[in-house]
C-alpha positions as CSV (number, residue, x, y, z in Angstrom):
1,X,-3.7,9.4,-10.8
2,X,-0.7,7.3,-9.7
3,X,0.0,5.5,-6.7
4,X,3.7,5.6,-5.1
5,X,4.3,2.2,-3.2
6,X,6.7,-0.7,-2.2
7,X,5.4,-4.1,-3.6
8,X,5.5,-6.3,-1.1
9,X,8.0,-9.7,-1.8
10,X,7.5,-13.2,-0.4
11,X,6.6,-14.2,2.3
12,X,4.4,-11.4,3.3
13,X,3.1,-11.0,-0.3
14,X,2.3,-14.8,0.1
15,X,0.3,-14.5,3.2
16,X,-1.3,-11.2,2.1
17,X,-2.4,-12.6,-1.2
18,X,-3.7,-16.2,0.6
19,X,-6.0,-13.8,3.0
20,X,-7.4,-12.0,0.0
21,X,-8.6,-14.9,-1.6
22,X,-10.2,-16.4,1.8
23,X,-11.9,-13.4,1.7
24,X,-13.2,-13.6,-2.0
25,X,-13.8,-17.3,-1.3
26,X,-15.7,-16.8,2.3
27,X,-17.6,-13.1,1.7
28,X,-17.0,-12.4,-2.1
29,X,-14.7,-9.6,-1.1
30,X,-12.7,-9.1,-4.3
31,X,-12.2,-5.0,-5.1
32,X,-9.0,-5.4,-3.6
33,X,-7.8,-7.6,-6.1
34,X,-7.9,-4.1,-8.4
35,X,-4.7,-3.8,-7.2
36,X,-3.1,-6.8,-8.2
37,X,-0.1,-7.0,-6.0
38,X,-0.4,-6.3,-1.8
39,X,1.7,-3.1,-1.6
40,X,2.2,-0.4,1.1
41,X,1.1,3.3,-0.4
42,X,3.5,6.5,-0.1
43,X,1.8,8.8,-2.1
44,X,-1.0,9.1,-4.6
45,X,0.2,11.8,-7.4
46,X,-1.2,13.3,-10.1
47,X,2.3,14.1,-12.2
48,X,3.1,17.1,-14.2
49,X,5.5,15.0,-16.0
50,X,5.4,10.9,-15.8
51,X,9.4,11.1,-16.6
52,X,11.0,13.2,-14.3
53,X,8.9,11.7,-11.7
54,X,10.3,8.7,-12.3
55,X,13.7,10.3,-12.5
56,X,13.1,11.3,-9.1
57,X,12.0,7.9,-8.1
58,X,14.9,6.3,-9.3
59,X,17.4,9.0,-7.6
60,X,15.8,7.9,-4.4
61,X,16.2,4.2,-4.7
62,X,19.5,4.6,-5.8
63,X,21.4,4.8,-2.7
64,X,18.8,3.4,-0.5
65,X,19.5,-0.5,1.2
66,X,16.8,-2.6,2.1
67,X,15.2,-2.7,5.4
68,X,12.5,-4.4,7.2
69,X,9.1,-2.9,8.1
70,X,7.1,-4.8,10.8
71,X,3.1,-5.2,10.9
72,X,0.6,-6.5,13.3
73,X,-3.0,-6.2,14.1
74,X,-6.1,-5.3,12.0
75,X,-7.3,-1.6,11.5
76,X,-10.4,-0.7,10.1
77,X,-11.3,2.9,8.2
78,X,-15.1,3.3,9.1
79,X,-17.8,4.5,6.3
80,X,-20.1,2.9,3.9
81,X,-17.7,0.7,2.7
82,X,-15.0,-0.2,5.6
83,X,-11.9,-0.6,4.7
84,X,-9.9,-3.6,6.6
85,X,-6.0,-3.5,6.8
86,X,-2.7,-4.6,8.4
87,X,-1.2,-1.5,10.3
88,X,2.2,-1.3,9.4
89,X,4.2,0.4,12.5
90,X,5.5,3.2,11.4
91,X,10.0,3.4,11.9
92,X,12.5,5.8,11.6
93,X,13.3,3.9,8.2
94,X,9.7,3.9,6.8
95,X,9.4,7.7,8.0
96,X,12.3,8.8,6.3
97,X,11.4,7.1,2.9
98,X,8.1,8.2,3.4
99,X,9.7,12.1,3.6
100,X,12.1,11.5,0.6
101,X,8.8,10.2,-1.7
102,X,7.0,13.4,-0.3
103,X,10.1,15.8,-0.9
104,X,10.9,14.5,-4.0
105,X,7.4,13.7,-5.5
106,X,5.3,17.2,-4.0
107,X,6.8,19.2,-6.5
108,X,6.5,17.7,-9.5
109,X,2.6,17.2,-9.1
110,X,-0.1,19.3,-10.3
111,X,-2.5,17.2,-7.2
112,X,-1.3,14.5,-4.4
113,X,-3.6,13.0,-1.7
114,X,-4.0,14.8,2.2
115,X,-3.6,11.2,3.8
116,X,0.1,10.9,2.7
117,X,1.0,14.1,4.7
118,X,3.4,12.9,7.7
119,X,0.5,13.7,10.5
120,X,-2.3,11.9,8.2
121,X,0.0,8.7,7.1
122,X,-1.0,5.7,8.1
123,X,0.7,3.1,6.5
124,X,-1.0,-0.1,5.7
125,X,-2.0,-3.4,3.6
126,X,-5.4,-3.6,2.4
127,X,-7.7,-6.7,2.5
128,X,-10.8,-5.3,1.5
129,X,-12.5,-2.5,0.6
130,X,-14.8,-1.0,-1.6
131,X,-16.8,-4.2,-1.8
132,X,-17.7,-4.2,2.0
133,X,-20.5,-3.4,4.0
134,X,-21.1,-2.3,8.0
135,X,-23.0,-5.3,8.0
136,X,-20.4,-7.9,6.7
137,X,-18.0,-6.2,8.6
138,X,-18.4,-8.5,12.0
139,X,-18.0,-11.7,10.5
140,X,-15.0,-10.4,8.7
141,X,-13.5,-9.3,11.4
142,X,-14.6,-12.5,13.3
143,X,-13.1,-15.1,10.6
144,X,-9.8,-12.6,10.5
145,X,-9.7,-12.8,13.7
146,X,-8.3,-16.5,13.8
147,X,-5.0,-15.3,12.4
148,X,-1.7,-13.8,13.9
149,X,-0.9,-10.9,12.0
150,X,3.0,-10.2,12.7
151,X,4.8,-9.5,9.9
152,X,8.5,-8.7,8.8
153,X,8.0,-7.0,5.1
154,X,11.0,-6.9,3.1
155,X,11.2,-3.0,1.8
156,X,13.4,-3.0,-1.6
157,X,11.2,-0.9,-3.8
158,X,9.8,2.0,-5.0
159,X,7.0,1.2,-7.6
160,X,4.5,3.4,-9.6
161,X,1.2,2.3,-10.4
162,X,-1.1,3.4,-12.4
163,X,-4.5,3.0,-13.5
164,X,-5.7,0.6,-16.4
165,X,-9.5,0.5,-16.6
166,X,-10.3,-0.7,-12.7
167,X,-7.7,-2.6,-12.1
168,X,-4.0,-0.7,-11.3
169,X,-0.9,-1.8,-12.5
170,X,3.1,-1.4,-12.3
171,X,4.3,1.3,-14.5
172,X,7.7,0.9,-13.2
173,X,9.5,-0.6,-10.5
174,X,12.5,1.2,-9.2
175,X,14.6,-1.6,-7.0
176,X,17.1,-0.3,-4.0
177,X,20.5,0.4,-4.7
């Protein structure tokens, strides 16, 4: 599987990366760190062909100009293992990428994830999961709690990642225009 994304640039990548590691040094919250890079996820794909999807990817960074996404809050998906994010707010900008990944990637992909459909998407940043517990979810949330979360994310990229033992990595990174 493959993960369609924007890598997030500094600042933002900055912060993100300074509240993962409070988070590893405070609760030993590190799974997150499998992903190397704080990001914002289109699509997860399962390609019938690694190339022409990254022909695809590359025709639709081509004529695209960078814009800025905003996020604020914390979000938490419930389970076993919560995950804690960033909510990015969704924008006519951010929805139309998100429909030209979709349009472009669908096709080419013998399996892609239910979440990325346009009614399912929720676009966010990760600060923990897989590592976390109902029970260390309070404090988290308390010591996360002492932070403003508005951010102005630079969006200038298309990037493919893909898995590499546990950890996932860039396969490519397709810039804008």
């Amino acid at each position: 599987m493959f993960a369609i994304t924007t890598l997030l640039t500094s600042p933002s990548a900055d912060f993100i990366n300074g509240l993962i590691k409070s988070l590893e040094t405070e609760f030993g919250l590190d799974d997150v760190q499998a992903t190397p890079d704080p990001h914002l996820t289109y699509q997860i794909v399962e390609p019938a062909d690694l190339d022409v999807l990254k022909t695809a990817l590359r025709r639709i960074t081509a004529d695209m100009k960078t814009f800025t996404a905003h996020a604020t809050g914390l979000g938490m998906f419930p389970g076993e293992s919560p995950v804690i994010y960033i909510p990015v707010l969704r924008s006519d900008a951010l929805n139309a990428l998100h429909h030209r990944v979709l349009d472009a990637a669908g096709p080419l992909c013998s399996r892609t994830d239910k979440f990325s459909e346009p009614a399912l998407w929720l676009p966010h940043i990760s600060l923990a999961l897989h590592d976390t517990t109902p029970e260390l979810l309070g404090p988290v949330l308390r010591f996360l709690n002492s932070h403003t979360y508005n951010l102005a994310l630079e969006i200038n990229n298309l990037t493919l990642l893909r898995p590499e033992g546990e950890r996932f990595v860039c396969e490519e990174k397709f810039l804008f225009g």
